[in-house]
C-alpha positions, 0 to 999 in steps of 0.5 A, a space after each residue: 112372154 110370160 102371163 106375169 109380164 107387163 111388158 113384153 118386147 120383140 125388135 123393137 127399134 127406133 131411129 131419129 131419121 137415118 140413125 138408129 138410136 135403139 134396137 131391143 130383140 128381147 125383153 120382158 118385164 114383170 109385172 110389180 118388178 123393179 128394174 134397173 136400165 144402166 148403160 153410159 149417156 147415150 146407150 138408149 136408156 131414156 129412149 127406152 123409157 119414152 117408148 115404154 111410156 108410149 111417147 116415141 114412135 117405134 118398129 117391131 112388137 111391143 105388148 102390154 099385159 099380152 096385148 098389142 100397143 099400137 093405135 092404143 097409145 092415148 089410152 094406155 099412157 093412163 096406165 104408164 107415167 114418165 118422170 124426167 130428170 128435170 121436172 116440168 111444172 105448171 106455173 100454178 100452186 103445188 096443189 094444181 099441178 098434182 091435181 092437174 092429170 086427176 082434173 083431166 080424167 074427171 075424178 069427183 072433187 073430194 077424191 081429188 083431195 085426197 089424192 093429192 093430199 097422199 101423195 104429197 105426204 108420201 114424197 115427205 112434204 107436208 100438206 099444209 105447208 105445201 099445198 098452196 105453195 107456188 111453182 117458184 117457191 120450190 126448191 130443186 128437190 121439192 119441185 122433183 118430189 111435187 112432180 113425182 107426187 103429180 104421177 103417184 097420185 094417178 096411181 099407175 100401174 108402171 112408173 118410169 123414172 129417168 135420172 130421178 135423182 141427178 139434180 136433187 139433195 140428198 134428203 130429197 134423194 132419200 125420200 124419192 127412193 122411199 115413195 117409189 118402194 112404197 109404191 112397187 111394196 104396196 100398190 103392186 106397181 111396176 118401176 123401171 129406173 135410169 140412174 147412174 146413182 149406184 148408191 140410191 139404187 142399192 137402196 131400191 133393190 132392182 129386181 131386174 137389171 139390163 144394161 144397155 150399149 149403143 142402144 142394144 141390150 148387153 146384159 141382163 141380170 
């Protein structure tokens, strides 16, 4: 492991009772890096996102910025965040549900605005047409780029997006892909990426590629 690796995976496995849905001998991530899982539906993509999130159980060694993971999930799921493919939402206003994780980690009122002012203007809705918006009022790609300005406005050190684009318009496509560069260019932060959209990808210039087949690495570019 490299000192300018954020991740760092030795036999990692995971298995949904007797089958083994991933085994990973050896993978390293850079810090700041963008990286590309591809593989067909079932290759272990969204499994292997889910244990860099620190959401699934798993055997073998996972580091994060050379230290050890287990017993520290709760804590290091501050510095990670898992964006699925079809978005959750609280049953509130746009604004609650951005404000909901800054709320939970107890930030003064004003510097909760203003996150979430940010990063709703970094996903390309406008604050003061969105930000009293209801859940239901959300299109498909306004509510995908709600749910990635909920994760901006933590501001993570990794961000973990699985299929970000499968259920969007194209505009919404665009201006996710925009935010998720903005963030890795300017803020330094670490994104992995599942997607079979090899167009939108050619727009995010991965700088790591690992292609993943029946839950093992096949190749890494």
């Amino acid at each position: 492991m490299s000192v300018d690796d954020i991740y760092s995976l030795k036999n990692v496995t995971h298995s949904y009772g007797d089958h083994r849905t991933l085994f990973i001998e050896a993978l390293n991530i850079r810090r700041g890096s963008i990286v590309e899982l591809m593989g067909p539906n079932g290759s272990g993509k969204s499994t292997l996102l889910k244990v860099l999130a620190f959401l699934e159980a798993f055997e073998g060694e996972l580091l994060f910025d050379g230290n050890a993971t287990r017993g520290r999930e709760k804590e290091l799921r501050r510095e990670a965040t898992l964006l699925l493919q079809e978005p959750y939402l609280l049953r509130r206003s746009v604004y609650e549900n951005i404000a909901y994780g800054l709320k939970l980690r107890k930030l003064p009122r004003g510097e909760i605005g203003e996150r979430v002012m940010d990063s709703l203007s970094r996903v390309g809705l406008e604050p003061d047409r969105f930000v009293r918006r209801p859940w239901y009022r959300l299109s498909g790609g306004e509510a995908q780029r709600v749910a990635l300005a909920a994760r901006l406005a933590l501001h993570p050190r990794v961000l973990l997006l699985d299929e970000p684009t499968a259920s969007v318009d194209e505009t919404s496509a665009t201006l996710i892909r925009d935010a998720v560069c903005h963030s890795a260019r300017d803020a330094g932060t670490t994104v992995v990426i599942a997607t079979h959209d090899t167009d939108w990808m050619r727009g995010v210039s991965a700088t790591q590629s690992v292609m993943l087949r029946g839950g093992r690495i096949v190749r890494i570019e």
